[in-house]
N, C-alpha and C positions, 0 to 999 in steps of 0.2 A: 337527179343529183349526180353531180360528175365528183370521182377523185385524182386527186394528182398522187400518185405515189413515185415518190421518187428513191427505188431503190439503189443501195451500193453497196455491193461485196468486192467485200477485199478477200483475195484467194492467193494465199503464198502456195506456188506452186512447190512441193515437194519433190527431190529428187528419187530413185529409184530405191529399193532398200539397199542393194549390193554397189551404192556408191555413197551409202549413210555409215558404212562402218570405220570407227574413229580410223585416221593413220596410225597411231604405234599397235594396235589390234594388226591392222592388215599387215604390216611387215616384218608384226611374228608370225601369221598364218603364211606369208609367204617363205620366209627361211622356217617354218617347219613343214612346210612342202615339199622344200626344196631338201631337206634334208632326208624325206622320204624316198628318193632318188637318187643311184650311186653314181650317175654323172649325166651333162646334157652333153645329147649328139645336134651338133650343129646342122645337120644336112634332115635332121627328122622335125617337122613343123609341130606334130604333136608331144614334142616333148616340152618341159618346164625349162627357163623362163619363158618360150614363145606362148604359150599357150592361157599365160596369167597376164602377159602384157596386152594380148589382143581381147580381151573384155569388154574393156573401157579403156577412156584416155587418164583415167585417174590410177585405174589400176596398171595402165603403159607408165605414168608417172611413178608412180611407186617402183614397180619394177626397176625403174633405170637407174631408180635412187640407190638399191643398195648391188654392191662388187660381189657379196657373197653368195649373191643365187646367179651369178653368167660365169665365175672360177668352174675349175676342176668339170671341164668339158674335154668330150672326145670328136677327134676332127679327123673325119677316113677320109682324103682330099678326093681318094676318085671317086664320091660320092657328090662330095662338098661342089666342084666343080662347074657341076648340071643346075647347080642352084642361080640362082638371077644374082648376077655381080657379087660371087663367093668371094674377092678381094676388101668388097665394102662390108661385109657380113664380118668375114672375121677381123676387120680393124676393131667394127665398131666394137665388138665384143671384148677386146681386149682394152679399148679406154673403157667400156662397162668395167671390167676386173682392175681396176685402178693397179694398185701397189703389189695385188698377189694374182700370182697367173700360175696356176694349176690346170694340166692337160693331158691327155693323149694323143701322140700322131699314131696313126692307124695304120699306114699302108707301105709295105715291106718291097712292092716292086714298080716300076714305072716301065709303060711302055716305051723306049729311046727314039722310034720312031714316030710317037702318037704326039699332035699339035695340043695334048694336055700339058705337056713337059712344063714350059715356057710358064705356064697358070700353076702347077706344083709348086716350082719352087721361087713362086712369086707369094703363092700363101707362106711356105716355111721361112720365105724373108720377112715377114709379116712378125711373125712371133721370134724372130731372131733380132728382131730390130727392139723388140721389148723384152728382152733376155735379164735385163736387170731384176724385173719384176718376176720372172719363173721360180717357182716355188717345190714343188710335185711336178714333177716332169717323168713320163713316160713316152722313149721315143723310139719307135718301128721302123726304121729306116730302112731305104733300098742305097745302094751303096752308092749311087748316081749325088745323092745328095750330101754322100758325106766332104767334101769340100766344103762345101758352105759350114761346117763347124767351126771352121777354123777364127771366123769373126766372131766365136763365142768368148774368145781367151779375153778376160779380167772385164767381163760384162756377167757374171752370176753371182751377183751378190747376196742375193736371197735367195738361191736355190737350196732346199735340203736333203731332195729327196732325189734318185736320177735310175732310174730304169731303162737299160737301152739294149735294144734288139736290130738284128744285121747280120740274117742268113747267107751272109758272103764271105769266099774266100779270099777276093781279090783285093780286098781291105788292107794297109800295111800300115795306116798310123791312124788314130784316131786325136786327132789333137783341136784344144778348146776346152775341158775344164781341168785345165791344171789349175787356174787358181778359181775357188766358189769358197769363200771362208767359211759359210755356214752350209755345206755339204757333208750330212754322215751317215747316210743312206746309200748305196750303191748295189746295184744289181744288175750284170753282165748276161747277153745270151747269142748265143750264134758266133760269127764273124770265124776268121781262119784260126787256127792253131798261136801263127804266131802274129798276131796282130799286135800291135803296140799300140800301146796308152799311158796316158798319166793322169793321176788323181790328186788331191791334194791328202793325200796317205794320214796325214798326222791328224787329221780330223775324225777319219772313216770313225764309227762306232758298229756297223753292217755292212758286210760286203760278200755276193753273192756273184762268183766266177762260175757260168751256165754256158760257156763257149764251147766249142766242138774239142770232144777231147781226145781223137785221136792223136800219135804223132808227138804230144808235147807236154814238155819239160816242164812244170811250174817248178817258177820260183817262189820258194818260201822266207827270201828275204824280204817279200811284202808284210810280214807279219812286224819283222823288224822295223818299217819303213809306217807302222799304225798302230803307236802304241796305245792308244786310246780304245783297239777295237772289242768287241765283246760278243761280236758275231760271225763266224764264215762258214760260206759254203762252196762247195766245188766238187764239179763232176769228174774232174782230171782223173783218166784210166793209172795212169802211171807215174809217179811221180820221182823223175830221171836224174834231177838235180840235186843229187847225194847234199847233203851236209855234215862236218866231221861231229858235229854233237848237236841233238837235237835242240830245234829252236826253242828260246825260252818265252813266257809270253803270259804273267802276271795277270792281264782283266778279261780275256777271254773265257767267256763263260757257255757259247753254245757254242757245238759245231756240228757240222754232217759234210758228211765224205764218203768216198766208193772205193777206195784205195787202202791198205794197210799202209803202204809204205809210209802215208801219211801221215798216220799213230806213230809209227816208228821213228819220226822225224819231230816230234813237238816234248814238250814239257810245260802242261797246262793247270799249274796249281789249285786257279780259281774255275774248273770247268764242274756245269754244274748239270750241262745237257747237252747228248749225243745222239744223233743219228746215225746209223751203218748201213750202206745202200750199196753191196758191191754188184758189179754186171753180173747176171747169169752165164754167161756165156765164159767168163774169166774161173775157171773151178779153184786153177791153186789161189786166187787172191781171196776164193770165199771162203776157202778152208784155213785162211792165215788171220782174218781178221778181226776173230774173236782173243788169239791169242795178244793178237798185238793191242788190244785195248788193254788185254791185262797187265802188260808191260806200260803201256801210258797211266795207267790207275795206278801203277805201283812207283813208276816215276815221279809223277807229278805228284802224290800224295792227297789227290782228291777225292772228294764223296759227289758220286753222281744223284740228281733227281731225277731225272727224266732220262730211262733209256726205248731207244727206238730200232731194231735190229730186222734187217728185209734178207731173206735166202741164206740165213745163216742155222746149221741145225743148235736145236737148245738143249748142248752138250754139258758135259763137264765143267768147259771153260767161261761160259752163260753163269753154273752156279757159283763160280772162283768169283766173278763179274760181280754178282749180286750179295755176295758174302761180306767182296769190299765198300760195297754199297749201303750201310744201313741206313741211310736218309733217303731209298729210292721212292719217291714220292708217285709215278707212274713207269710202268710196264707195256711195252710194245713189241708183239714177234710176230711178222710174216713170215712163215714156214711152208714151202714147196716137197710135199711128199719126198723127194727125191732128197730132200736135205734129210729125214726120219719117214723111212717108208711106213714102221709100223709103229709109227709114236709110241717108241718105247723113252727117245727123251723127255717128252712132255709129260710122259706119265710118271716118269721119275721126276721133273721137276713140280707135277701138285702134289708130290708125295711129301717133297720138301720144304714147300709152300707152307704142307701145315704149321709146320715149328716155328722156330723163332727169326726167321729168314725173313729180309727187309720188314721188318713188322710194320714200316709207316705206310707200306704201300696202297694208295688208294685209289688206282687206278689202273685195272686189267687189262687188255685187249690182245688179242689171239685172233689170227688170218689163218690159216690152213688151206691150199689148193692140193687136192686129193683127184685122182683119173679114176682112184680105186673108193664105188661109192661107198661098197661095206667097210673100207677101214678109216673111212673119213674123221669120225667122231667116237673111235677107239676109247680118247684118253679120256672122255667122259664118263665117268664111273663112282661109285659109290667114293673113293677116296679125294675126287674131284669136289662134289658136295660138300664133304666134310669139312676141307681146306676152305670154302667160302662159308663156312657156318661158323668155324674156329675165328675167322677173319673179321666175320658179321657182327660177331659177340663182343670183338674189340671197337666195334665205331670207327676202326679205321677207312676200312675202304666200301669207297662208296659209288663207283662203276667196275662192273665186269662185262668185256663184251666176248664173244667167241661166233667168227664167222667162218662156216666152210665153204669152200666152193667146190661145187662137184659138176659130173656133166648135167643130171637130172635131180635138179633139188626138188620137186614135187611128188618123187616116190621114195624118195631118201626118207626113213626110221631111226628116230634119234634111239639111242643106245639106254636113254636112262627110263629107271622104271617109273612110273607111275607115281608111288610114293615120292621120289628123289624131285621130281617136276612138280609136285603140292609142296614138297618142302623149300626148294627154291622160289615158289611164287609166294609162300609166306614172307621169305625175305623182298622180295619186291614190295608184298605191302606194309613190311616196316619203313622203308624207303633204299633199300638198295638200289641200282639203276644198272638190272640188270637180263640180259638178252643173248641168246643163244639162235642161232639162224643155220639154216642150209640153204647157200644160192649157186645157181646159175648165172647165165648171163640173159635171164630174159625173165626170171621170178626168184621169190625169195618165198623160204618157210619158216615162219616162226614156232618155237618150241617152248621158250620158255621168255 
């Protein structure tokens, strides 16, 4: 007996599983990849978006679909270079980034005689040619390239954000974003004393002068020229260009400075947070700069929250400071033995700490650099404890840190006894967040 069997399978073949996951799945898993990542470097193949587009061609497709995972890339050119036709690379990246083009340029010098020159600043014409679309911009420049800013002027229209750096002296104008209407981010570093520039001032809301400060004069009629601002900072050692009456200046709310002359020179109603970071090396201006805050506090009629004080000792004029202060919401001193050899002010100010002195304060922190290991941690004492027990009892504060630095934190012996180290780690387990350390510069000891 013969059969004829005639069979017929039908077999839809199946594609892989890692090309079965829906589309709107995959181009959330991709922007939150991508957002795992603080930026892509374009010259490194294993970074994100390369490495999600060479998968598949579905997963290249997706990729290219969305601007938000090729934005906010960093491009070091003498890297980028070496790479296979770096001028097709980064074009294409930048039609990837459609409308928002967030970057960093990376490289601060150019060899004049090396045959990279030519390929340099054929990439920066690349992203200067799409300047409209710059959003976040951080820019490293060698001063070779500063010319070519100049084709920036009334091409930034979406810029917000503008970070620029230019370890040069020989720099004398920096011109190109005078006008970016939506620019109010700004952050200066490097460049000569007296370099000029222009900003569209009335916009700034942050602005951060980090240029070489010897030598020169700030002008504090920028503050008049920003009334919108509500942030500055600046290293400027000396500040030469007197004013007959201190600037006045309504929405200013933070600042930090390294100069007295500087307090000396404002009237800041609405400040609500200061830094004081003067040079070590400067003595009279560190011994002036505690009083000249108190003279800004008592001018301007303001209550600080947030104070930050670096090499200033924490005198008298600290507690004048803090008395006008009753809304100080955090506490910040870097003290250099040399400012209080035997922490006799610290120990006068947790004395005063217990009472009714800032009572909001919730937040401690204490630096101490000590040569001398046995007098490092002096002002830790039974009156120390008590002042954070009194503190603890109110619910207000809720970090204390104290760090000393010695030469040898590994045989340093903290001061407190036994008891005083059980009673503070009881408050850690109500939830205080709080830590006492001895370091060096190669270990750290915890204590409590």
């Amino acid at each position: 007996m013969q059969f004829d069997i005639n069979l017929c399978v039908d077999i839809n073949v199946q594609p892989p599983p890692i090309q079965r996951i829906p589309l709107e799945l995959l181009m959330e898993i991709f922007l939150w990849a991508r957002a795992e990542y603080d930026s892509l470097d374009l010259a490194d193949p294993h970074s994100l978006p390369w490495t999600l587009s060479h998968v598949c061609s579905s997963w290249r497709a997706t990729a290219m679909s969305l601007p938000e995972i090729w934005t906010d890339f960093t491009l070091n050119p003498s890297r980028l270079i070496w790479k296979r036709q770096p001028l097709a690379l980064l074009t294409a990246v930048t039609i990837h980034c459609r409308h928002t083009l967030s970057f960093t340029w990376r490289d601060l010098t150019i060899d004049g005689g090396s045959d990279g020159d030519h390929l340099l600043k054929a990439l920066f014409q690349v992203l200067i040619t799409n300047s409209d679309s710059w959003k976040a911009v951080q820019l490293e420049l060698p001063y070779q390239l500063m010319p070519m800013l100049s084709q920036l002027h009334g091409h930034l229209s979406s810029l917000t954000d503008l970070h620029f750096s230019c370890y040069s002296s020989s720099v004398d104008t920096i011109e190109g974003f005078e006008i970016a209407p939506r620019l109010t981010n700004v952050k200066i570093r490097g460049l000569g004393p007296y370099t000029r520039f222009s900003f569209p001032w009335k916009n700034l809301v942050h602005y951060c002068d980090h240029r070489i400060p010897e030598g020169r004069a700030f002008d504090l009629d920028i503050l008049n020229k920003a009334p919108r601002l509500e942030a500055f900072e600046s290293n400027v050692r000396q500040q030469i260009l007197s004013v007959p009456t201190p600037v006045f200046h309504d929405r200013l709310s933070r600042l930090s400075v390294r100069d007295s002359s500087f307090l000396d020179s404002l009237t800041l109603p609405a400040l609500k947070e200061i830094t004081l970071r003067p040079y070590i090396a400067d003595e009279t201006h560190m011994d002036t700069i505690l009083p000249s805050l108190v003279g800004l506090i008592l001018r301007s009629k303001c209550s600080l929250h947030h104070l930050s004080v670096y090499d200033a000792a924490p005198d008298s004029d600290l507690v004048h400071i803090l008395e006008m202060s009753p809304e100080l919401k955090s506490l910040s001193l870097n003290i250099p033995r040399s400012r209080d050899p035997s922490s006799t002010h610290l120990k006068s100010l947790m004395s005063r700490l217990q009472g009714v002195l800032v009572t909001q304060l919730g937040t401690l922190a204490i630096n101490r650099y000590d040569r001398d290991t046995s007098e490092a941690m002096v002002f830790l004492d039974e009156v120390f404890v008590e002042m954070i027990a009194r503190r603890h009892a109110r619910r207000a504060l809720r970090t204390v840190r104290f760090d000393v630095w010695v030469p040898e934190a590994g045989s340093y012996k903290c001061p407190l006894s036994e008891g005083s180290v059980r009673r503070l780690k009881g408050f850690q387990e109500e939830g205080l967040e709080l830590c006492i350390r001895a370091n060096d510069f190669g270990t750290s000891k915890r204590y409590v």
